[in-house]
C-alpha positions in Angstrom: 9.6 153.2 168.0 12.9 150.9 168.2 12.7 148.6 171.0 15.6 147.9 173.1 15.4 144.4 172.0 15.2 145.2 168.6 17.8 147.5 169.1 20.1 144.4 170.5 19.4 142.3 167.0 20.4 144.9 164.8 23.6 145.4 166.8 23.8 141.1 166.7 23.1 141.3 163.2 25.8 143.8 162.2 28.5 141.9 164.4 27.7 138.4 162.5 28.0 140.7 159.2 31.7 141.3 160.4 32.6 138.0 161.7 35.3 137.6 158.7 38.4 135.7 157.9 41.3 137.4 156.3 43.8 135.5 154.9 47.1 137.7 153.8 50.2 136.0 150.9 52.5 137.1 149.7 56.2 135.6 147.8 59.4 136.2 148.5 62.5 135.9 146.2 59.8 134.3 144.1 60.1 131.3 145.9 58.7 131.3 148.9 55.4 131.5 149.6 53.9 133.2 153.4 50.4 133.0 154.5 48.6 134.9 158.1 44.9 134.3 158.8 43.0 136.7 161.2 39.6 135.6 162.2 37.5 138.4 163.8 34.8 135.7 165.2 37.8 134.5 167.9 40.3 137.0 167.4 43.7 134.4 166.8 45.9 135.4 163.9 47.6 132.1 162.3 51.0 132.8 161.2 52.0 129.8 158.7 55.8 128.4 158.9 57.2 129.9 155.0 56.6 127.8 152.6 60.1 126.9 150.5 57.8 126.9 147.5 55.5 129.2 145.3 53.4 127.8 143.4 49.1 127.5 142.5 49.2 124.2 144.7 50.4 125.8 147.5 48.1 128.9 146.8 44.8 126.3 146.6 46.2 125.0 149.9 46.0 127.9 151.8 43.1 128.9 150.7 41.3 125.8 151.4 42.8 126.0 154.6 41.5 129.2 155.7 38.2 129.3 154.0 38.9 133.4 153.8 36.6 135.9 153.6 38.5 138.4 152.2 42.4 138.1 150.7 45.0 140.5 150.9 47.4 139.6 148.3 50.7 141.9 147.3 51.2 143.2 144.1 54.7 141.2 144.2 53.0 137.7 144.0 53.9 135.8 140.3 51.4 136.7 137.7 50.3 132.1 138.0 49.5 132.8 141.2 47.9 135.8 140.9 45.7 134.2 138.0 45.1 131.2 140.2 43.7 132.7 143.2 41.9 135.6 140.7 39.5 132.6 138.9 39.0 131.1 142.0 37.3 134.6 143.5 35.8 134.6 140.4 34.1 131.0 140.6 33.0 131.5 144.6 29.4 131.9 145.1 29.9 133.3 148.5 31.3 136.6 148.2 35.1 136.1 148.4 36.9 139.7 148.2 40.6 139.7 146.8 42.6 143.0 147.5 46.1 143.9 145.9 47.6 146.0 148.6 50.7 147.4 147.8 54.5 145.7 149.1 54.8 147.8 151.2 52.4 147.2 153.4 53.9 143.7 153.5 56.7 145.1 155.5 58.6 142.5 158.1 60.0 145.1 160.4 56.7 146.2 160.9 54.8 143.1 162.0 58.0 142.2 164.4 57.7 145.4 166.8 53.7 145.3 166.4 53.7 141.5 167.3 56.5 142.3 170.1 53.8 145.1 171.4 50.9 142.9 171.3 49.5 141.6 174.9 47.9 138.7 173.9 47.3 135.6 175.4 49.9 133.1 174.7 50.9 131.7 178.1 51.0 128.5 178.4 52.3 127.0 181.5 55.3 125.6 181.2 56.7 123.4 184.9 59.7 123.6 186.5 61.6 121.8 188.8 60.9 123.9 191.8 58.3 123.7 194.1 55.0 124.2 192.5 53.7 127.0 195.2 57.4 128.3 194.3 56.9 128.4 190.9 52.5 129.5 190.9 54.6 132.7 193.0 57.0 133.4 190.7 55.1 132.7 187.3 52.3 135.0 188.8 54.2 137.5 189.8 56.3 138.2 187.0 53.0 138.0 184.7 52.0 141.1 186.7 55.6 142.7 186.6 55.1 142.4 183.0 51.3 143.7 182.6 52.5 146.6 185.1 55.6 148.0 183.7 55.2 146.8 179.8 55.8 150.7 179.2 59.7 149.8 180.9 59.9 146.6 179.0 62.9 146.8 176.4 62.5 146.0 172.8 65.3 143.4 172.5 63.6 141.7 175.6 60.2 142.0 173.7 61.5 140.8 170.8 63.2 137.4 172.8 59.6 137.3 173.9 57.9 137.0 170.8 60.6 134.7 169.2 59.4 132.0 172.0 56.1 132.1 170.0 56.7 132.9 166.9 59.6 132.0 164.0 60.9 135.1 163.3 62.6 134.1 160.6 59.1 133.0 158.6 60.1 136.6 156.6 57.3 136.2 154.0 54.2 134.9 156.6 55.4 137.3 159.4 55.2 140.1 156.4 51.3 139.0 155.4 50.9 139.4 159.4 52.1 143.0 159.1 49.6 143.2 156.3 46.3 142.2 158.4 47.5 144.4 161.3 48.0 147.2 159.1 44.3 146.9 157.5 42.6 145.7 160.9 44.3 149.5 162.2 42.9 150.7 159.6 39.5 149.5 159.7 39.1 150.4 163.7 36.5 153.3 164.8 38.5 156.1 166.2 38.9 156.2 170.1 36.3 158.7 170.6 33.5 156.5 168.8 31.5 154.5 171.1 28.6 153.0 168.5 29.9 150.2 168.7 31.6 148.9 171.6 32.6 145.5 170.4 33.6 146.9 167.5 37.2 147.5 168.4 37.1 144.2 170.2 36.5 141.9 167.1 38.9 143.9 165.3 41.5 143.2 167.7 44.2 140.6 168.2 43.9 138.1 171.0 45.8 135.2 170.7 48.7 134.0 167.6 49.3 130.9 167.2 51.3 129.6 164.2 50.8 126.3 161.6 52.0 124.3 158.7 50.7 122.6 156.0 49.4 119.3 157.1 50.7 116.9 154.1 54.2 118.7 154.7 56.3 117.9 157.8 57.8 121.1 159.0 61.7 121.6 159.2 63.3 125.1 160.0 65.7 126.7 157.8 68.2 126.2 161.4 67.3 123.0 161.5 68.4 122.2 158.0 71.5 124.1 158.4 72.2 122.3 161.6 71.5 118.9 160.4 74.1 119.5 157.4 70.4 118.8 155.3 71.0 121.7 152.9 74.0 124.2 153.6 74.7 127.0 151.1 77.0 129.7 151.3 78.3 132.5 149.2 79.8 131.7 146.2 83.7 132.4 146.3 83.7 133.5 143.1 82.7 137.0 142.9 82.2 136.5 139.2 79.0 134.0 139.9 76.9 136.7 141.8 74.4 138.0 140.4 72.1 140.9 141.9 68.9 139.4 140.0 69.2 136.3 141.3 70.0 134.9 145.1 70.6 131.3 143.8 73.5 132.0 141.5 75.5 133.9 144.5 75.6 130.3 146.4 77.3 127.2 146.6 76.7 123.9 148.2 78.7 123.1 150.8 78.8 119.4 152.0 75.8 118.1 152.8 73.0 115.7 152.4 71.4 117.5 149.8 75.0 117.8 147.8 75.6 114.2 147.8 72.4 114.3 145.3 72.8 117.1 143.4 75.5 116.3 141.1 73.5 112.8 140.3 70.6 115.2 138.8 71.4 115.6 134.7 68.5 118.6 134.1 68.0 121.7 135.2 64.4 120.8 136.0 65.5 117.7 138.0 67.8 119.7 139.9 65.2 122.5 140.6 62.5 119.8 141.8 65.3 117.5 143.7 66.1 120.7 145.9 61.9 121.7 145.9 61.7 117.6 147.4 64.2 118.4 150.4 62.3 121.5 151.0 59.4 120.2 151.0 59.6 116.5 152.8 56.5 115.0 153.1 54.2 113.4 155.5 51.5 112.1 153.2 52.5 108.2 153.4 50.7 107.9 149.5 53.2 110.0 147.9 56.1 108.8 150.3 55.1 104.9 149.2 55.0 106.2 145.6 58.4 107.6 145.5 60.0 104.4 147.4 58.3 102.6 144.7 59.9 104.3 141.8 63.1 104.0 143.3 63.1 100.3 144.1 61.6 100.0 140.2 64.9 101.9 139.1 67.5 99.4 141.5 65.9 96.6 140.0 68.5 93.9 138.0 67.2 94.2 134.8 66.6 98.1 134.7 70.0 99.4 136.5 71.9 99.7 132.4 68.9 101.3 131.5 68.9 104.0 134.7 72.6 104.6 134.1 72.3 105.9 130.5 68.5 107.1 130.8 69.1 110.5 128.4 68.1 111.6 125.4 70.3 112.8 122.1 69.9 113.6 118.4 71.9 111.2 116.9 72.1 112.9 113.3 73.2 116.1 114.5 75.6 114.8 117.0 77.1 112.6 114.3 77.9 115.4 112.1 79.2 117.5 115.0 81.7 114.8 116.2 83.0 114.2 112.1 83.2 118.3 112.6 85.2 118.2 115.7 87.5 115.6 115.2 88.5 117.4 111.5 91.7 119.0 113.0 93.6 115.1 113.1 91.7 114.5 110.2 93.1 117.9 107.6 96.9 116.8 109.5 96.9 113.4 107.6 96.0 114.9 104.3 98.5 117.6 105.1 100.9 115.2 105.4 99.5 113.3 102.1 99.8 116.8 100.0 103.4 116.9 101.3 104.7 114.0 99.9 103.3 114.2 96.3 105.5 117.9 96.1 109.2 118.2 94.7 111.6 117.7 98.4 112.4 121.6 98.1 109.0 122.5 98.7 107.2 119.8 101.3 109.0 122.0 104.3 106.8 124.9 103.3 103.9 123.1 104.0 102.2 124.3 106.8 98.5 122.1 107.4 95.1 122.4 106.0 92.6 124.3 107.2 88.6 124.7 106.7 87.0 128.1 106.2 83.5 127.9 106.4 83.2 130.4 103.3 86.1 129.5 101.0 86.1 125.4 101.6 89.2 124.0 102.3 92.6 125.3 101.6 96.4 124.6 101.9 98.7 126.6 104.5 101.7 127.2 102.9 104.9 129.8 104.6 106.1 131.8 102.1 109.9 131.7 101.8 110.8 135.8 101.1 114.3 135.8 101.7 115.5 133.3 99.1 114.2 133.9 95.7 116.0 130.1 94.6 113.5 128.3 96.8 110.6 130.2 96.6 107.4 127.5 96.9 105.6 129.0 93.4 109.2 128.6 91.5 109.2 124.6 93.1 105.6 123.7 92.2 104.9 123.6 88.8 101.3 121.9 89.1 98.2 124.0 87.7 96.0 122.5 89.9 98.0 124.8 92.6 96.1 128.0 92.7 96.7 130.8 94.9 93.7 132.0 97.3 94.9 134.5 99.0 97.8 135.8 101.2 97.9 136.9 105.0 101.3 137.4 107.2 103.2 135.8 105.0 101.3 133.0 104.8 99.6 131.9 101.7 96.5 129.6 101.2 95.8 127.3 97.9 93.6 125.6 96.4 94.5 121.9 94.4 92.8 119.3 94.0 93.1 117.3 97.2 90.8 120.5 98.7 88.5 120.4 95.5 87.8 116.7 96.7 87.4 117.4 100.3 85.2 120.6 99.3 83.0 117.7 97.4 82.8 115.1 100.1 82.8 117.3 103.6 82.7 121.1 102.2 78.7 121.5 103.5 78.8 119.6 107.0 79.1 123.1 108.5 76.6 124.4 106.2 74.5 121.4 106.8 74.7 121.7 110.6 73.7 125.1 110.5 70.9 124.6 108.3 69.7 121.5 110.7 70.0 123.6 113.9 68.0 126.3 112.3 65.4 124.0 110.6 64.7 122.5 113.6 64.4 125.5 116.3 61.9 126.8 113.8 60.4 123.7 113.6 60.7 123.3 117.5 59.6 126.5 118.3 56.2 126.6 116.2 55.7 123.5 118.3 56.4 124.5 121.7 53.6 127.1 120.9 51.6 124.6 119.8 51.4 122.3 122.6 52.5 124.8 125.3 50.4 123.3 128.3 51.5 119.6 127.6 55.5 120.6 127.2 55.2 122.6 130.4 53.4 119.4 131.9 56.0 116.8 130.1 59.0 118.9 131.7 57.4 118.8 135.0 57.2 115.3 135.0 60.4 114.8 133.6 62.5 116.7 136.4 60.1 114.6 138.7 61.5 111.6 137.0 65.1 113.1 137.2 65.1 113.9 140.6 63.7 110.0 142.0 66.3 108.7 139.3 69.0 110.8 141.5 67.6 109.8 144.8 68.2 106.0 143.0 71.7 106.3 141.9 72.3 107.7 145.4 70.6 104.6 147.0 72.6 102.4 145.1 76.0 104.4 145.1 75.9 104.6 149.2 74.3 101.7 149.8 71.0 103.0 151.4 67.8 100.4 151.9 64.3 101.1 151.7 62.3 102.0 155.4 58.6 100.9 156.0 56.3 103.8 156.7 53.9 103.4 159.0 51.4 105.7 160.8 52.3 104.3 164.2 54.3 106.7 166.4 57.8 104.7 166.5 61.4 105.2 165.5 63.3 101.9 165.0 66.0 102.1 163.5 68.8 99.1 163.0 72.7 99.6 161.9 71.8 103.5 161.0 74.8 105.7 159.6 75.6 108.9 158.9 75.5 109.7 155.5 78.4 112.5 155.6 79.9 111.1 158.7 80.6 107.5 157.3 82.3 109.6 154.1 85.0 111.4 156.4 86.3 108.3 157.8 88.1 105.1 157.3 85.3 103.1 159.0 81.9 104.3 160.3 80.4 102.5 163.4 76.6 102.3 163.1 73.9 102.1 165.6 70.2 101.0 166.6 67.9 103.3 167.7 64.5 103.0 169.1 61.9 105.4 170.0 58.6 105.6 170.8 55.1 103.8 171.1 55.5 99.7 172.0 52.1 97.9 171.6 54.3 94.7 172.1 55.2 95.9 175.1 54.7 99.2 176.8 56.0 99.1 179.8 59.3 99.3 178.0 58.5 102.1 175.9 61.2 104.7 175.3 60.0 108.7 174.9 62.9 110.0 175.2 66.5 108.9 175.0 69.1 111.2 176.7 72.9 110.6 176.2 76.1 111.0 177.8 79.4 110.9 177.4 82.9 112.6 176.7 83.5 115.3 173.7 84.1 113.6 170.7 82.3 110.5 171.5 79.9 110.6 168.5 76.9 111.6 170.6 75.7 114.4 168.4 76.7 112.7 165.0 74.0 109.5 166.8 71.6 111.8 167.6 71.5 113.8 164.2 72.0 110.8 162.2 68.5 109.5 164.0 66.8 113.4 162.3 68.4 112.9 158.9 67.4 109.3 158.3 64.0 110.3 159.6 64.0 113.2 157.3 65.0 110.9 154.4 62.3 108.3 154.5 59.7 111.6 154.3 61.0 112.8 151.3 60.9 109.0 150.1 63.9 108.5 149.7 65.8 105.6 150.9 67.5 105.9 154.2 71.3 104.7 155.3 70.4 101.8 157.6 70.2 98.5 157.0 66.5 98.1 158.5 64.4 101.4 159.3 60.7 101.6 160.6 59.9 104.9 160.3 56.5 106.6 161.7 55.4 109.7 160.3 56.1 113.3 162.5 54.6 116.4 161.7 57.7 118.5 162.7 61.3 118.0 163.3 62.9 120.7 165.8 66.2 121.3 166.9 68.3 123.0 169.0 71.6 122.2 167.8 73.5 125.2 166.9 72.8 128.9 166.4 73.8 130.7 163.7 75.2 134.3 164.7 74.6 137.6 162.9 75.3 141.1 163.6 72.0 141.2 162.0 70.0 139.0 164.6 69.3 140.8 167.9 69.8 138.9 170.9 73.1 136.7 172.4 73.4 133.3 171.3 72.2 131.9 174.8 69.0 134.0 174.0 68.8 132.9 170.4 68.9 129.1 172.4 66.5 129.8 174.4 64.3 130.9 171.9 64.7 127.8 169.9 63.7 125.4 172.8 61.1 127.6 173.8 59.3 127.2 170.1 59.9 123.4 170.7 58.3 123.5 174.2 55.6 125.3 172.1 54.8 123.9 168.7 56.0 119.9 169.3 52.9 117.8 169.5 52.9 114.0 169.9 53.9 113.2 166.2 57.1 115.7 166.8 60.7 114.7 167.0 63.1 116.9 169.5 66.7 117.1 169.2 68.4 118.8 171.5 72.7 119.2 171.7 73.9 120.4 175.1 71.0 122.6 176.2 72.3 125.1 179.0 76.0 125.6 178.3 75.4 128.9 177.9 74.9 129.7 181.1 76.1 129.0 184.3 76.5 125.6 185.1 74.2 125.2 188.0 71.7 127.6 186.2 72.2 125.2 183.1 71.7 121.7 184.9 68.9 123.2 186.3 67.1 124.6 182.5 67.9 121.1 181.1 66.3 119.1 183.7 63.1 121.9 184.2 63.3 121.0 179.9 63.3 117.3 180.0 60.6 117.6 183.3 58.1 119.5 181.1 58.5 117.6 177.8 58.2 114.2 180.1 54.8 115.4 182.2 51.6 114.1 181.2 50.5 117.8 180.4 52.8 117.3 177.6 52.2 116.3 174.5 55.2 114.6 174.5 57.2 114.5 171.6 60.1 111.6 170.6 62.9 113.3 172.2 66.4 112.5 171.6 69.2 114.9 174.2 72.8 115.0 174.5 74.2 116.4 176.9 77.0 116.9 179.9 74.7 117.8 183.0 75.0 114.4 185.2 74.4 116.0 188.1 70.5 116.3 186.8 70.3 112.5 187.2 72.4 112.3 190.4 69.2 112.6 193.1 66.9 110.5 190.7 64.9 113.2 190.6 63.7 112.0 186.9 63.5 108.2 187.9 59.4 108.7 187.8 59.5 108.9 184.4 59.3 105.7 182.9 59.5 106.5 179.5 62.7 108.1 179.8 65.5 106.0 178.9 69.4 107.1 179.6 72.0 105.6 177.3 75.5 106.7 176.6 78.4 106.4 174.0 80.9 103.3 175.2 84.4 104.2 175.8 87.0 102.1 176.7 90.2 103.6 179.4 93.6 102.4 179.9 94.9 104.6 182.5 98.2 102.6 182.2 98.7 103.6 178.9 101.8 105.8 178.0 100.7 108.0 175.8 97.7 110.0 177.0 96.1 109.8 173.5 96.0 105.9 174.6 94.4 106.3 177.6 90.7 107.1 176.4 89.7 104.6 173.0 86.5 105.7 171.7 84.2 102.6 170.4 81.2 105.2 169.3 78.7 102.3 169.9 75.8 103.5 171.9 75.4 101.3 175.6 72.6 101.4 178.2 
């Protein structure tokens, strides 16, 4: 007889066989890569950030960092990939299960109103600056509003709701979440089972959180657009779309990335410069080895070498230049054949031309309405021998085209024969060393895109940063890389953020600025992001001296970008984005944030931005380096964020002349930052 104890182990015993982690990918536009993890042993489901790349690396990545169970892969994923992530199933030892589950289940839409229905727990407490019995009563009691009337709860509020802890545009990972929900519905008893009572539970979600890549320092698609990074748009030219592929229906528009692109000569050192500002890094190896290449590349003796670094065939190219330049060359012996004729018949002389068939011939107009001048009647040379006629045009052979059919009559044949000799030559090669040509090309658009990133450097003017793992911005004489192209003369500025061993009583968290429109406060503070973002793609940065430590994440609220497509006002799309910052920043994060609270009211605003700068500023915090613009003075008029010491308020120096004239006179705008 079963003991009630024994009864208990087997039930224990069953539960630890289904303690499991399910990791879900899946590719998009077959470049970027999504990845979810559900573990059933604590219930959180990990939605990764999309990765802009799809490759085995990223693949082995994931993996490694879920240590799955069981992966659900979709049958869209690239056949490398899908190869990849089939040998390494194959070489576990401890029972890894891979299941192709079909696209659809990878369906967007559907993990947005499941996650938006969820009731999991994802508060965490975020201060005001009310009253903290004030805000306890209004926190609590709108928790309960929500737990009692979810049923009344519109979608488009649910939807805001989730955004706040989740990026809804991560298309691809959101997907492989819709993938696990689907299979963990799947997988439940039905509601009248009661076997198992926990079953249901560890089957269930109870928390999402949401992650990146640790080597890789995470930058939004908004962000990019909004720091002028990368910005794309439809080509204007209707007759570059293409329905099979997204990337041939775009153009760059100016921006970081554009000042680069042109400076890449291969299609492969295009494709990996674009994959490096996709993909900046936080691994200081790689980011050192990069610098190093460039700097190797500026030096003295090897700038000749970096300007003409390409390859060519010299014997074909040869021939092809003799080939193109023939059409001045057949003029002077048309001219030469001319003057050796009786004076009657030079004006029917036409040129000399090269058929690839017949060799070279004589163009000659045939005169039909006087039969006294007629050109056969004039020449009375054998060696003049009618080819054949067209138009009235005739075309002869003598012996000035007998010599040239000698001496150049083959250099298209000879061409031809090359090209084709070699392609077959060439292609029973690439077959034969496949692997290391696919390797060699690899390296080469590597190669290709640090030589652009070095031609840039030297074109602009840009100097090397020092890397460091300390937690510090310092930045001296930094520009704008765009900015200081638009005008005459660009103004540059020091910036200094973060941890001061030296001294830290004087260390600076966050920097907020002031000052009138136009001022340059949003070019300082996104000039600050881009040179940060620079030195982690290891590149060098536009400043004359840069210390840069490494961050994990750069977030923004900047702009918005509206659709019809995107639910939600843009105030609401705002909210969302500071909300995920409030979230996700951590201590290695850098915050940017452009006149937070302008979309509302302005007493309702002033209030947001200073609740905002109160929570990111608490000890609670993990407090990020946080760089703010804005208009709201009156959040600084009580001194109600004088306890902060770490805070530091700066603003853009202007100088007035209220006796001016001309109002345009009256306000001169220096664009140097002043304390």
């Amino acid at each position: 007889m079963e003991t009630a104890e024994g009864a208990g182990r087997d039930v224990e015993s069953e539960f630890h066989d289904l303690r499991e982690s399910i990791m879900a990918i899946d590719v998009r536009d077959k470049r970027t890569m999504g990845c979810s993890i559900f573990s059933t042993e604590d219930g959180v489901l990990k939605i990764a950030h999309d990765i802009p790349v799809a490759n085995e690396n990223v693949a082995e990545q994931c993996i490694s960092y879920a240590q799955p169970t069981t992966i659900l892969m979709s049958r869209r994923v690239p056949e490398m990939i899908f190869t990849f992530v089939e040998k390494h199933v194959e070489r576990n030892a401890k029972g890894l299960t891979l299941r192709l589950i079909s696209p659809s289940d990878f369906s967007h839409i559907f993990a947005c109103e499941e996650l938006s229905s969820l009731n999991v727990h994802t508060v965490r407490s975020v201060q005001t600056a009310s009253p903290p019995n004030i805000e306890k009563h209004y926190v609590e009691s709108n928790v309960q509003a929500l737990h009692n009337h979810d049923h009344q709860e519109p979608y488009c509020m649910k939807l805001v709701r989730c955004g706040s802890l989740v990026d809804l545009d991560s298309v691809a990972s959101l997907s492989c979440a819709g993938a696990i929900l689907a299979d963990l519905y799947r997988r439940r008893p039905p509601a009248s089972s009661s076997s198992i009572s926990g079953l249901e539970y560890m089957l269930s979600v109870r928390s999402i959180t949401m992650f990146n890549l640790s080597d890789y320092v995470f930058v939004s698609e908004e962000s990019l657009l909004s720091l002028q990074i990368i910005n794309h748009e439809t080509h204007p030219n209707s007759q570059a779309w293409n329905v099979d592929s997204k990337s041939s229906a775009e153009k760059e528009n100016l921006s970081v990335y554009g000042l680069f692109h042109p400076l890449a000569s291969t299609p492969q050192g295009k494709a990996h410069l674009r994959h490096m500002f996709l993909k900046p890094l936080s691994n200081l190896d790689i980011i050192t080895d990069r610098q190093r290449t460039i700097s190797l590349l500026l030096q003295p003796n090897n700038e000749e070498k970096t300007r003409r670094a390409v390859s060519i065939l010299r014997q074909i190219d040869q021939l092809k230049r003799q080939y193109d330049g023939m059409s001045s060359f057949l003029t002077q012996i048309a001219n030469h054949v001319a003057e050796n004729l009786p004076v009657r018949a030079r004006r029917h002389v036409r040129s000399c031309i090269f058929l690839p068939q017949l060799g070279f011939l004589t163009v000659v107009k045939q005169n039909t309405q006087s039969r006294y001048d007629k050109f056969d009647e004039v020449v009375y040379d054998d060696s003049w021998k009618k080819s054949f006629t067209d138009n009235g045009t005739a075309y002869y052979k003598n012996r000035h085209m007998e010599d040239l059919d000698e001496h150049y009559g083959d250099i298209y044949s000879l061409i031809s024969d090359m090209e084709v000799e070699m392609m077959q030559k060439l292609g029973t090669d690439v077959i034969d060393h496949e692997n290391a040509l696919l390797a060699a090309a690899s390296i080469c658009g590597e190669f290709d895109a640090l030589l652009a990133l070095a031609v840039g450097a030297m074109k602009y003017g840009w100097n090397a940063p020092q890397m460091t793992t300390a937690n510090i911005i310092n930045i001296r004489s930094g520009r704008h890389p765009l900015q200081e192209l638009l005008v005459p003369s660009f103004v540059p500025n020091d910036c200094y953020v973060g941890e001061d061993n030296m001294s830290p009583e004087h260390q600076v968290q966050a920097l907020v600025l002031t000052g009138p429109n136009q001022s340059g406060k949003s070019i300082y503070i996104k000039q600050v992001a881009v040179i940060v973002f620079l030195a982690h793609i290891g590149s060098f940065v536009p400043a004359y001296e840069a210390i840069i430590g490494t961050v994990d994440k750069i977030l923004t609220r900047i702009s918005s970008r509206e659709s019809v497509s995107r639910t939600g006002s843009t105030f609401a799309l705002d909210l969302k984005q500071v909300s995920h910052a409030m979230k996700y920043s951590t201590a290695r994060s850098l915050v940017l944030l452009d006149e937070f609270g302008n979309g509302t009211t302005a007493n309702g605003g002033a209030g947001m931005f200073t609740a905002m700068l109160d929570y990111f500023l608490s000890p609670a915090s993990a407090m990020p380096k946080l760089l703010v613009a804005t208009h709201f003075h009156e959040a600084f008029a009580n001194g109600y964020l004088n306890k902060y010491s770490k805070l530091k308020l700066a603003h853009m120096d202007v100088k007035t002349n209220w006796n001016a004239v001309n109002t345009e006179d009256k306000i001169a705008y220096l664009y140097k930052l002043a304390e």
